[in-house]
C-alpha positions as CSV (number, residue, x, y, z in Angstrom):
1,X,-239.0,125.0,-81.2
2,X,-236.1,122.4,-80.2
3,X,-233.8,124.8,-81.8
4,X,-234.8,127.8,-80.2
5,X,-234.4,126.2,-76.5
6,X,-231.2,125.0,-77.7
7,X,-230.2,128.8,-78.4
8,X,-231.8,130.2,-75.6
9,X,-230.3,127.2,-73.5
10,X,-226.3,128.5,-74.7
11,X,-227.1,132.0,-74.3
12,X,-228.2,131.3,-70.8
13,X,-225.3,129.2,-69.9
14,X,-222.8,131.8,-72.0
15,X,-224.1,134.3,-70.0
16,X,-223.6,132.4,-66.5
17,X,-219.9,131.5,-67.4
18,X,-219.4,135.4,-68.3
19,X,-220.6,136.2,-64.7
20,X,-218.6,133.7,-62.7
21,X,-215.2,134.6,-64.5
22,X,-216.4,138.4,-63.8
23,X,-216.9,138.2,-60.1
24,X,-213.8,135.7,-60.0
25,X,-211.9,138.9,-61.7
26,X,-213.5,141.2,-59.1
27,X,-213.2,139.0,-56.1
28,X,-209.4,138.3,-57.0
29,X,-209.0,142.1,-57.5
30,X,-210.7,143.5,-54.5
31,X,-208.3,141.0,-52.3
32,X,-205.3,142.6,-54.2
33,X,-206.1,146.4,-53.6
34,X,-208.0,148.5,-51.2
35,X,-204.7,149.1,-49.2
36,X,-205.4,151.8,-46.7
37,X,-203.8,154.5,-46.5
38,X,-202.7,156.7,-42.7
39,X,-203.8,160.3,-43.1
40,X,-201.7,162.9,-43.0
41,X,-199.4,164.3,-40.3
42,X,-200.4,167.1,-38.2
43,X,-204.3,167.2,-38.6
44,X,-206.5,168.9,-35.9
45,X,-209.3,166.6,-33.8
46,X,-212.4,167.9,-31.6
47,X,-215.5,165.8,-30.0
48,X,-218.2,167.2,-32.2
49,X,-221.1,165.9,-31.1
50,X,-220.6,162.1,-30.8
51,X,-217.9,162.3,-34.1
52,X,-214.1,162.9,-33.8
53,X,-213.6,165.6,-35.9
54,X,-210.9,166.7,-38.1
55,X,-210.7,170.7,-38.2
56,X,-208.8,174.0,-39.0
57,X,-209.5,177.5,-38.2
58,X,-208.1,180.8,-39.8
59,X,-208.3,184.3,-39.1
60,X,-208.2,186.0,-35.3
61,X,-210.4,188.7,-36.0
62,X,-214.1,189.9,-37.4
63,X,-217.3,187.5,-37.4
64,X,-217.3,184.1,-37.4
65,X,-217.8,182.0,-40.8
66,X,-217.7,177.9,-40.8
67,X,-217.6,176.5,-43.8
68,X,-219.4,172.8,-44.1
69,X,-218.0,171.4,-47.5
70,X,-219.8,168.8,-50.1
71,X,-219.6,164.8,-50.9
72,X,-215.8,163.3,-51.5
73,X,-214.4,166.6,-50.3
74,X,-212.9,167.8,-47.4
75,X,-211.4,170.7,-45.7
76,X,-208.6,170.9,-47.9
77,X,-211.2,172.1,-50.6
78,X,-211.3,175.5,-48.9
79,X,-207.7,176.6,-49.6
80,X,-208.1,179.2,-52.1
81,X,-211.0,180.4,-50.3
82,X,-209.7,180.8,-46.6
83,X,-207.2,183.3,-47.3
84,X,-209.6,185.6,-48.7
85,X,-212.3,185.3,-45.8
86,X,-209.3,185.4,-43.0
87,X,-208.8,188.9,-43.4
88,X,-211.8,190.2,-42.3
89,X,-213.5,186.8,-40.7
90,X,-212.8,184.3,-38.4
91,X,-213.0,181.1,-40.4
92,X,-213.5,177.4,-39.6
93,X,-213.8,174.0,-41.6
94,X,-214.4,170.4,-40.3
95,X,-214.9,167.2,-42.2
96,X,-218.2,166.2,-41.8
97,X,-217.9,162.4,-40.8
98,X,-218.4,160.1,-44.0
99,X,-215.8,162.0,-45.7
100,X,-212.5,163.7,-44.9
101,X,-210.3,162.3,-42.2
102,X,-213.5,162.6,-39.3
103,X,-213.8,159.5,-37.2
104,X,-216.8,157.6,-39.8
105,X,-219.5,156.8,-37.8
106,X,-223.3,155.8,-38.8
107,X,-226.1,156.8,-39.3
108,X,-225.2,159.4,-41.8
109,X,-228.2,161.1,-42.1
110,X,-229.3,164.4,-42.4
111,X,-229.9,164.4,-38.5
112,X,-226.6,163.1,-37.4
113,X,-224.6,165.5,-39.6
114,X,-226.6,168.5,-38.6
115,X,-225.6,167.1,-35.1
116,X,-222.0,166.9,-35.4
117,X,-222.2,170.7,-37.0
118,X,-223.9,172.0,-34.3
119,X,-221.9,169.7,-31.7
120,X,-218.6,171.8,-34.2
121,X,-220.0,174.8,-32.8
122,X,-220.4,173.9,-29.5
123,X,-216.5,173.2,-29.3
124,X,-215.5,176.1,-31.2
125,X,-217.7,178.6,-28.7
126,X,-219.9,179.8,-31.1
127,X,-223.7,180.5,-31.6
128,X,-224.3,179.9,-27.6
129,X,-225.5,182.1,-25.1
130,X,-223.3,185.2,-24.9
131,X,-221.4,183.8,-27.7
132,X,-221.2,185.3,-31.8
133,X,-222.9,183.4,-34.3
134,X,-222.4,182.3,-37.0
135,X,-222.8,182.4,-41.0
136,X,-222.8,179.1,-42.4
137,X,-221.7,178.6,-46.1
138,X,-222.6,174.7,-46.9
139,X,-221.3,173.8,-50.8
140,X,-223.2,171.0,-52.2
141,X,-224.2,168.5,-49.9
142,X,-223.2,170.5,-47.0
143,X,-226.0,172.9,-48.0
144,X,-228.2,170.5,-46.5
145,X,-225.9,170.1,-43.7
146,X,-226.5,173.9,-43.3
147,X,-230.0,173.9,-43.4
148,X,-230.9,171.3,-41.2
149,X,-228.8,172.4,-38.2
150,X,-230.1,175.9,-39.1
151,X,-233.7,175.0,-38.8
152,X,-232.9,172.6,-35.4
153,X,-231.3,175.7,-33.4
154,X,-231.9,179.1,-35.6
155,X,-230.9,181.2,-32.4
156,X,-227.7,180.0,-33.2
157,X,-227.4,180.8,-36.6
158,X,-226.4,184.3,-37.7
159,X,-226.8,184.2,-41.7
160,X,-226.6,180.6,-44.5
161,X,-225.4,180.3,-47.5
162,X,-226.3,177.4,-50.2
163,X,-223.4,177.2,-52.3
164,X,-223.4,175.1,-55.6
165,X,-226.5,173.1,-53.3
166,X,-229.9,173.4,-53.2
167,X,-230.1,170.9,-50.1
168,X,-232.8,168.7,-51.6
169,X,-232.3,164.6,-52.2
170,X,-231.6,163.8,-55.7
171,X,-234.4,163.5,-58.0
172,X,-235.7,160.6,-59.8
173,X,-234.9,157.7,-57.3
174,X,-230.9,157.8,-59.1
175,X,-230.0,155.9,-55.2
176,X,-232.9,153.6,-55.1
177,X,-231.4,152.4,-58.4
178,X,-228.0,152.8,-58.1
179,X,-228.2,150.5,-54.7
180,X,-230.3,147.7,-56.2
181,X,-228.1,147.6,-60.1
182,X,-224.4,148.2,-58.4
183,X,-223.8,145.4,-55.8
184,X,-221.2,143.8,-54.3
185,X,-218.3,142.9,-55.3
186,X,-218.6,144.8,-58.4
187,X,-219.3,148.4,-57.1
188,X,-215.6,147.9,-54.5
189,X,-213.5,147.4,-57.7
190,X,-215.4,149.6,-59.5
191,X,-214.4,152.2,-56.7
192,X,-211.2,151.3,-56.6
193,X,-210.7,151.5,-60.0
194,X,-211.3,155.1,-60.2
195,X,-209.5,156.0,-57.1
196,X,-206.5,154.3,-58.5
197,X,-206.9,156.1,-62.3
198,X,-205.3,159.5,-62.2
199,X,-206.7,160.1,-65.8
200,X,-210.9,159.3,-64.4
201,X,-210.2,161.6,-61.5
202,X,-209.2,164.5,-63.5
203,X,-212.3,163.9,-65.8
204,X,-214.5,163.8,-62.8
205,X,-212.6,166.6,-61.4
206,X,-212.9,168.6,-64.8
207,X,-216.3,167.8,-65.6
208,X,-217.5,169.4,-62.1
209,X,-215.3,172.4,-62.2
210,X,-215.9,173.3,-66.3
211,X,-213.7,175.8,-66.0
212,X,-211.1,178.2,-63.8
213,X,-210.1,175.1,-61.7
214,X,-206.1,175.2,-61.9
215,X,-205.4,171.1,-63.3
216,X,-204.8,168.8,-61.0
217,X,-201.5,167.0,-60.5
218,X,-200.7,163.5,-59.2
219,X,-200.3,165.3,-55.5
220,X,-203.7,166.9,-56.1
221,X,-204.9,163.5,-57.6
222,X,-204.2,162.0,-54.4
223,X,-205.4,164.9,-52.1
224,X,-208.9,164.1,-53.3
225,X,-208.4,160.6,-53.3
226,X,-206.7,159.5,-50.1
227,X,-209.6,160.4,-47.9
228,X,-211.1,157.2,-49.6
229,X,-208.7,155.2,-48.5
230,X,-208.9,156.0,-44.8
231,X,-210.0,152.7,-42.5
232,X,-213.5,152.7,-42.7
233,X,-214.2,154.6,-45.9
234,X,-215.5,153.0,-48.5
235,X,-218.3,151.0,-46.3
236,X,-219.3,154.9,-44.8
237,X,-219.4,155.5,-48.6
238,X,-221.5,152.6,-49.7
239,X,-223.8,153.3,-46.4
240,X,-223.9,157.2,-47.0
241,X,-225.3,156.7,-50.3
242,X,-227.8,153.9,-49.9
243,X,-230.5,156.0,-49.8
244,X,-229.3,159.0,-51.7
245,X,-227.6,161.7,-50.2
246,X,-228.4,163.5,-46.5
247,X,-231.0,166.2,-47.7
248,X,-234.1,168.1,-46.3
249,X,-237.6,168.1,-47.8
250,X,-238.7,170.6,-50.1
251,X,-241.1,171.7,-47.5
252,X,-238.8,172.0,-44.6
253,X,-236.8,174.2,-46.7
254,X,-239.7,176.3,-47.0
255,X,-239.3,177.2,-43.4
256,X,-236.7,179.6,-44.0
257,X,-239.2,181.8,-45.2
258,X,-240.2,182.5,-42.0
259,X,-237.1,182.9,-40.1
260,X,-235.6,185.9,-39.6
261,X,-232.1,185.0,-41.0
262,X,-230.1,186.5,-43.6
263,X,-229.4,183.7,-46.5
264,X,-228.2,184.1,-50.2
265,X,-227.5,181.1,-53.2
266,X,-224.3,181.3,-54.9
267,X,-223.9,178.8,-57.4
268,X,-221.9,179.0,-61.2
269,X,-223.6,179.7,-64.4
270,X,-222.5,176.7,-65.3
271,X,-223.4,174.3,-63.1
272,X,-225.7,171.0,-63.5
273,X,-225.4,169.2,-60.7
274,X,-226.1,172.0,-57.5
275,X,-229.8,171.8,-58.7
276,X,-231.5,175.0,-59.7
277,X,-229.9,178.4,-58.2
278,X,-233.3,180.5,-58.8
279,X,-235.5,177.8,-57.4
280,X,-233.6,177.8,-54.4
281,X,-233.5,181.1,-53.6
282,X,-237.6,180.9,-54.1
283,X,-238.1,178.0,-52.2
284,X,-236.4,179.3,-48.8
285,X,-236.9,183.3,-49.3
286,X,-233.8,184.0,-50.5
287,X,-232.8,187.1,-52.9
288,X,-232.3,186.8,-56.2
289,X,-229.3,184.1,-56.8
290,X,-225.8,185.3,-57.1
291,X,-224.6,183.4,-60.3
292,X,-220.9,182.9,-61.1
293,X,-220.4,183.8,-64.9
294,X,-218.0,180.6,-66.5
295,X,-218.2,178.9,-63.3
296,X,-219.4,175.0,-62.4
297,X,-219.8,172.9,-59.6
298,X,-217.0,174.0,-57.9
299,X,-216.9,178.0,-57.1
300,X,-214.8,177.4,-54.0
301,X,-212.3,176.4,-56.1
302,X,-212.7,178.2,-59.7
303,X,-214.0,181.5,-58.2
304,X,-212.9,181.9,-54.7
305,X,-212.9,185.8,-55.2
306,X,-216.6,185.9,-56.1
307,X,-217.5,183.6,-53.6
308,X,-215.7,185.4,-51.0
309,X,-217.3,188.4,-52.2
310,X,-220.9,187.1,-51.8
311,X,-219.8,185.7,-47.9
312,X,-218.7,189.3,-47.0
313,X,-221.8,190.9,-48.6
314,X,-224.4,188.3,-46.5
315,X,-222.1,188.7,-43.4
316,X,-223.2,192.4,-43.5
317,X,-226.7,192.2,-44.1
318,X,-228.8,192.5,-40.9
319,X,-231.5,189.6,-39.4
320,X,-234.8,190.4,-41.3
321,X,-236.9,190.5,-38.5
């Protein structure tokens, strides 16, 4: 029995020492990077809702289309997109606050980013009285985004689109456990240990897009990375994600069944982290999913044709009722 305290006694104090020279590694690495970075020259800002908002707009003719993009991306994901809805559409992209060069500001819930959508629309004249509305085409986590300032003001609305999203929170508590295993300091140089490895990023990068995404270069490294290092970032990160991502409830989704506005669900063949396409479509009313053959996470990227294809096709469908 003396023995086995004695054993139990060194593997307890083994596995104190490895923790204390751990954090000391952290703690002396996290003061030595994290260096912020100033975002790039010539960026666009409007008041949208109570959020400084970093936008562009394209196109000077046809019906409006505002694209509301996903987590860690910003409007600089749209590029192979835009081009293809600017000939027929007027087109418009923000950063949703949390992410992108957007002032950061708390809460970032569901609520608050619906509000700085529809505040967007506000200051781009659109979907008010006397005014053309919109179609809204949120990827990912913007799909939520969509939906929520869809269902708060659906006069305002003229057609939605979940792409590579189903809007719902994660499944299976992932935040809840995430937030209590990954604490401070460890989860800041684990953060900034991928945002400073080219090599992880292209994995991540890969691993989303499966296939058609052109490989990313250091400059495209860093276009998906500096975002992260804008003042602010990583706490509106941490915060963001503390309870699992801004989504609506299964049976607020429902709702769209009732509403008499066009929406479709694009998402790629491929994909496993958007949720499931045909369930979506099911749950708010939708047609029959337009699935991208070869295609992952990341249609706005791999399969801008096909995506702007399915915008063009819901533009032109009528209200249902």
């Amino acid at each position: 029995m003396k023995r086995a305290v004695r054993g139990l006694r060194r593997v307890l104090v083994g596995f104190l020492v490895l923790l204390v020279v751990v954090t000391g590694a952290s703690l002396t690495y996290n003061a030595f990077t994290g260096d912020e970075e100033p975002p790039p020259e010539g960026l666009r800002f409007v008041m949208a809702g109570d959020v400084n908002t970093r936008y562009e707009t394209w196109g000077t003719t046809g019906s409006p289309v505002v694209l509301v993009h996903g987590s860690t991306e910003s409007v600089e994901k749209w590029s192979k997109l835009v081009p293809l809805l600017a000939r027929d559409h007027r087109v418009y992209a923000y950063d949703i606050t949390g992410y992108g060069y957007s002032e950061r500001k708390a809460p970032y819930t569901v609520e608050h980013l619906a509000a700085q959508l529809l505040g967007f629309l506000d200051a781009m004249k659109l979907g008010g009285p006397k005014q053309p509305r919109p179609l809204l085409v949120g990827h990912s986590l913007g799909a939520g985004i969509a939906a929520e300032a869809t269902l708060e003001a659906p006069s305002r609305i003229g057609g939605l689109m979940f792409l590579d999203g189903d809007g719902l929170p994660l499944p299976g508590g992932r935040a809840s456990f995430v937030r209590h295993v990954f604490v401070n300091p460890y989860k800041t140089s684990a953060l900034r240990l991928v945002l400073g490895s080219d090599t992880i990023v292209r994995k991540l990068y890969n691993s989303a897009c499966v296939q058609g995404c052109p490989a990313l270069d250091h400059a495209g490294v860093d276009q998906w990375t500096r975002p992260l290092r804008q003042p602010g970032a990583e706490k509106a990160l941490w915060q963001m994600t503390a309870n699992g991502i801004p989504a609506v409830t299964p049976e607020r989704l429902e709702t769209f069944r009732t509403l008499p506005i066009p929406t479709s669900v694009v998402f790629g063949a491929l994909d496993t982290q958007g949720g499931s396409a045909q369930d979506t479509a099911t749950r708010i009313g939708a047609p029959a999913p337009t699935l991208i053959p070869n295609a992952g996470h990341l249609t706005l990227i791999s399969s801008p044709t096909e995506v702007a294809t399915a915008i063009n096709a819901l533009a032109a469908r009528p209200p249902s009722g």
